[in-house]
C-alpha positions as CSV (number, residue, x, y, z in Angstrom):
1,X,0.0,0.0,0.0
2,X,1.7,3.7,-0.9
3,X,2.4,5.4,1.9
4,X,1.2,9.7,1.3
5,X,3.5,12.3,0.5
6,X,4.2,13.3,4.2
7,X,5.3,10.3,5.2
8,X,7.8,9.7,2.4
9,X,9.4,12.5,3.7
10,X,9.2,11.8,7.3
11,X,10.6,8.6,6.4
12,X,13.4,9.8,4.1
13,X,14.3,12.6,6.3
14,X,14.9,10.1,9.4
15,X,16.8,7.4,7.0
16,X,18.6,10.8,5.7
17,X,19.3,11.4,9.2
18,X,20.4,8.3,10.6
19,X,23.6,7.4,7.8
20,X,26.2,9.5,8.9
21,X,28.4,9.9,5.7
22,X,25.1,11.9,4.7
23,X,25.2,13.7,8.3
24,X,29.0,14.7,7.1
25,X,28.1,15.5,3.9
26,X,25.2,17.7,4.7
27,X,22.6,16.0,2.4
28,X,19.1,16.8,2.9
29,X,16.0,15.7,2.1
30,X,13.6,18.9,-0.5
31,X,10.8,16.4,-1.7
32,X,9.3,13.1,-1.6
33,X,6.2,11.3,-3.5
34,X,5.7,8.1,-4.7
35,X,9.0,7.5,-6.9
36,X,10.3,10.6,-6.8
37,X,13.0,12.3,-4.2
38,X,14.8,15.3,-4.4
39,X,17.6,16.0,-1.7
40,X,20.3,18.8,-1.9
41,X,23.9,19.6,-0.5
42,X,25.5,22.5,-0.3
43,X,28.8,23.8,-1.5
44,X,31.5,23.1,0.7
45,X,35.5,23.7,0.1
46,X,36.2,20.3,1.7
47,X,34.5,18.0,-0.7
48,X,36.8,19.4,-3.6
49,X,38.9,17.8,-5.7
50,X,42.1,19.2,-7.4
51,X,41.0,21.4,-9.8
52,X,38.3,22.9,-7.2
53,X,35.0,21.2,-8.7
54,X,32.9,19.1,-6.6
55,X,34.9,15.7,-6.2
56,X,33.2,12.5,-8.4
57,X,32.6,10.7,-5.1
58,X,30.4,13.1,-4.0
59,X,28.9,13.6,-7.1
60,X,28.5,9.8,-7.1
61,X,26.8,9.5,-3.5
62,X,24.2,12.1,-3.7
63,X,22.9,10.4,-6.8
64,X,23.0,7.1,-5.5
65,X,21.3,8.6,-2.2
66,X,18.7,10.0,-4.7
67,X,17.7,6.7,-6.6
68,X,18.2,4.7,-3.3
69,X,15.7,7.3,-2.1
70,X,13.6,7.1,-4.8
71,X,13.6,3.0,-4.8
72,X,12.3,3.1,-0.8
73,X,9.0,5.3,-1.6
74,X,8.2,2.6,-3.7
75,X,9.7,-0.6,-2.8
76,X,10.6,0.0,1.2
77,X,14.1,-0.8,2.2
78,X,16.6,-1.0,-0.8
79,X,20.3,-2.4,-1.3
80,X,22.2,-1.3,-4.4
81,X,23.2,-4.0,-6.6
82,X,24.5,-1.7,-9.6
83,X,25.3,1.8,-9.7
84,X,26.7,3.5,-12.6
85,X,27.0,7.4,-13.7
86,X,28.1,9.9,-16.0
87,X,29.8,13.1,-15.2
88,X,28.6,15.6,-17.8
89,X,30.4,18.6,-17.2
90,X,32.5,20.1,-13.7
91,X,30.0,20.7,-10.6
92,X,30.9,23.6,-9.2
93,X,27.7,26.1,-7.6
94,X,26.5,27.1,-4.1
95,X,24.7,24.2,-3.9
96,X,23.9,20.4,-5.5
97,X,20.2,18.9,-6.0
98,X,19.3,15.6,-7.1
99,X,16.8,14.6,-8.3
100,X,15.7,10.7,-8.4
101,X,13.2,9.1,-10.1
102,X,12.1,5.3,-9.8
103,X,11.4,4.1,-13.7
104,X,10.6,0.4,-12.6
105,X,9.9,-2.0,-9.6
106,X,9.2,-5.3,-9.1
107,X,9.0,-7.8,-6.2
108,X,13.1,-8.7,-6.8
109,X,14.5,-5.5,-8.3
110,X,13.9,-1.8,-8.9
111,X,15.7,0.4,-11.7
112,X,16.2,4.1,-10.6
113,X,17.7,6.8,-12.3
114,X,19.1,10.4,-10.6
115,X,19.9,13.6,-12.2
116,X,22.5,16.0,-10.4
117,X,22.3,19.9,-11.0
118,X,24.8,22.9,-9.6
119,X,23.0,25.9,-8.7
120,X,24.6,29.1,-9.4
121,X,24.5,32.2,-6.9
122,X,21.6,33.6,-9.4
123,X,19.5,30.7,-8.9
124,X,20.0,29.3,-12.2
125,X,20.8,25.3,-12.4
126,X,23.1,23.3,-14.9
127,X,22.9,19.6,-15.5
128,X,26.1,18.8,-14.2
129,X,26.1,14.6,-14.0
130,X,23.3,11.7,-14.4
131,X,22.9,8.2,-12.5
132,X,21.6,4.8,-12.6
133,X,20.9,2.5,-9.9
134,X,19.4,-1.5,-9.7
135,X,18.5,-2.1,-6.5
136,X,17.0,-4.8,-4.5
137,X,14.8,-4.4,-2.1
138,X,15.4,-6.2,1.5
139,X,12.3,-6.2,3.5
């Protein structure tokens, strides 16, 4: 039985809450409905990488976080099996959104997929990298 908007949330702010790389990170948790998430970090000197963009592993976890995210509104508790992604251009902004989006679950395994955008100071957002995750659920 879907669970309503609110409790998504609730549910994904408390998960959010309780994994402490996202604690260290900063991640939070914007939105949740039924197969859909978005959560945000923002921009911090320390998750840099040489050349001052936002370093690939973080770029990596908050769209993994985002489809994991995504998968649990849908399927309850989730285990990645398979995650893969594609760095489209550098990350650099005040702040980082993704955006996940369950495209299919079943009773054995659920196919998300994430989109990462940099904000700028004015607001504006770039697609900076993209994600897919297979999950499995574990309930």
């Amino acid at each position: 039985m879907a669970q309503d908007p609110i409790s998504h949330l609730q549910r994904l702010t408390a998960i959010n809450a309780s994994a402490a790389f996202n604690k260290l990170a900063q991640f939070h948790v914007d939105s949740a409905q039924q197969g859909v998430v978005e959560i945000h970090m923002k921009w911090s000197d320390e998750f840099t990488q040489y050349s001052g963009y936002l370093h690939a592993g973080l770029i990596a976890a908050l769209l993994d976080t985002a489809c994991g995210f995504a998968a649990v509104t849908v399927s309850g508790n989730v285990t990645a099996s398979h995650f893969s992604m594609n760095c489209l251009k550098p990350a650099i902004g005040r702040r980082f959104i993704a955006k996940g989006f369950t495209v299919r679950a079943g009773r054995r395994q659920v196919f998300a997929r994430a989109e990462l955008f940099a904000e700028s100071d004015q607001g504006e957002r770039a697609l900076v990298a993209t994600g897919e995750s297979l999950l499995v659920p574990i309930d």
